[in-house]
C-alpha positions in Angstrom: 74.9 143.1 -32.2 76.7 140.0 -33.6 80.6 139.2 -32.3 81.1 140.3 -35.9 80.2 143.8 -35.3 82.0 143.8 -31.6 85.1 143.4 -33.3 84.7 145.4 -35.9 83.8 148.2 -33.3 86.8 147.4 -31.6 88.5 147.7 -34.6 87.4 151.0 -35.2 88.4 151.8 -31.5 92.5 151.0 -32.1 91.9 152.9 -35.6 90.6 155.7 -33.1 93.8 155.2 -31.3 96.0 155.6 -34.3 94.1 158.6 -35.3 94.1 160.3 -32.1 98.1 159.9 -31.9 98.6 161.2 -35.0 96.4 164.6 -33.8 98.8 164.8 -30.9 96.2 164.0 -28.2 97.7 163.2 -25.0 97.6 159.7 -23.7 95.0 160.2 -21.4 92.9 161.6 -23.6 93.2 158.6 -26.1 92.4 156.1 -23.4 89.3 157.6 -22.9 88.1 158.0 -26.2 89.1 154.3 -26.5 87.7 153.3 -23.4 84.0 155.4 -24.2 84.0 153.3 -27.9 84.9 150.1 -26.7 82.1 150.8 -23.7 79.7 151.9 -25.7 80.6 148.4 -28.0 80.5 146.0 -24.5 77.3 147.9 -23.3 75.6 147.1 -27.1 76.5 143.5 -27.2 75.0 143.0 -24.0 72.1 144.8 -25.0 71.4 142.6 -27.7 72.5 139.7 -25.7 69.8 140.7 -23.3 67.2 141.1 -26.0 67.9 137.3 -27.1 67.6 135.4 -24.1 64.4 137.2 -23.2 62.9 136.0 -26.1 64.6 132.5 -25.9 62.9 132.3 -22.0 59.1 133.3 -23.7 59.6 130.9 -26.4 60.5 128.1 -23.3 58.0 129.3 -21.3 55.2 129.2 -24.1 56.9 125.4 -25.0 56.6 124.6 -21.4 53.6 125.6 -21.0 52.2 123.7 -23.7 53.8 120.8 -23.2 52.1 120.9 -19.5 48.9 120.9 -20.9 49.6 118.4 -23.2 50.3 115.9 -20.5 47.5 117.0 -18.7 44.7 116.6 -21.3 46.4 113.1 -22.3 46.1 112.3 -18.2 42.6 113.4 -18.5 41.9 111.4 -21.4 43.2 108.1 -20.0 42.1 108.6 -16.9 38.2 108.6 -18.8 39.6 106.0 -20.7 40.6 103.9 -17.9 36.9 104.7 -16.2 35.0 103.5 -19.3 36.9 100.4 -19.4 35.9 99.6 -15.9 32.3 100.8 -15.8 
């Protein structure tokens, strides 16, 4: 869920307000309902947010990882290199 959508859920959430008031629910009963949709907004945004970063920490990982054996098949390779050069 982008911020976009938070705020507009949280929009919808003070409309909630304005509705409920106008149905003659008591406070209490408003908070809640406001308090369960803007929940239920916070709870999805970190849902996502969750969903992101795992899949930014494979994609570094995978990068990582081939950057590691990058260096080491370059080592490898001068390393033989050097060996040649010498023998």
């Amino acid at each position: 869920m982008t911020i976009f959508k938070f705020v507009a859920t949280v929009l919808v959430a003070i409309g909630l307000v304005i509705a409920a008031q106008a149905e003659e629910k008591s406070a209490k009963e408003t908070a809640k309902e406001v308090g369960h949709a803007v929940g239920t907004a916070v709870h999805e945004v970190g849902h996502e947010t969750k969903k992101v970063v795992k899949k930014t920490g494979h994609a570094v990982k995978k990068a990582a990882q081939d950057t590691g054996h990058a260096f080491r098949d370059g080592a490898k390779e001068f390393k033989e290199a050097v060996k040649g050069e010498r023998g």
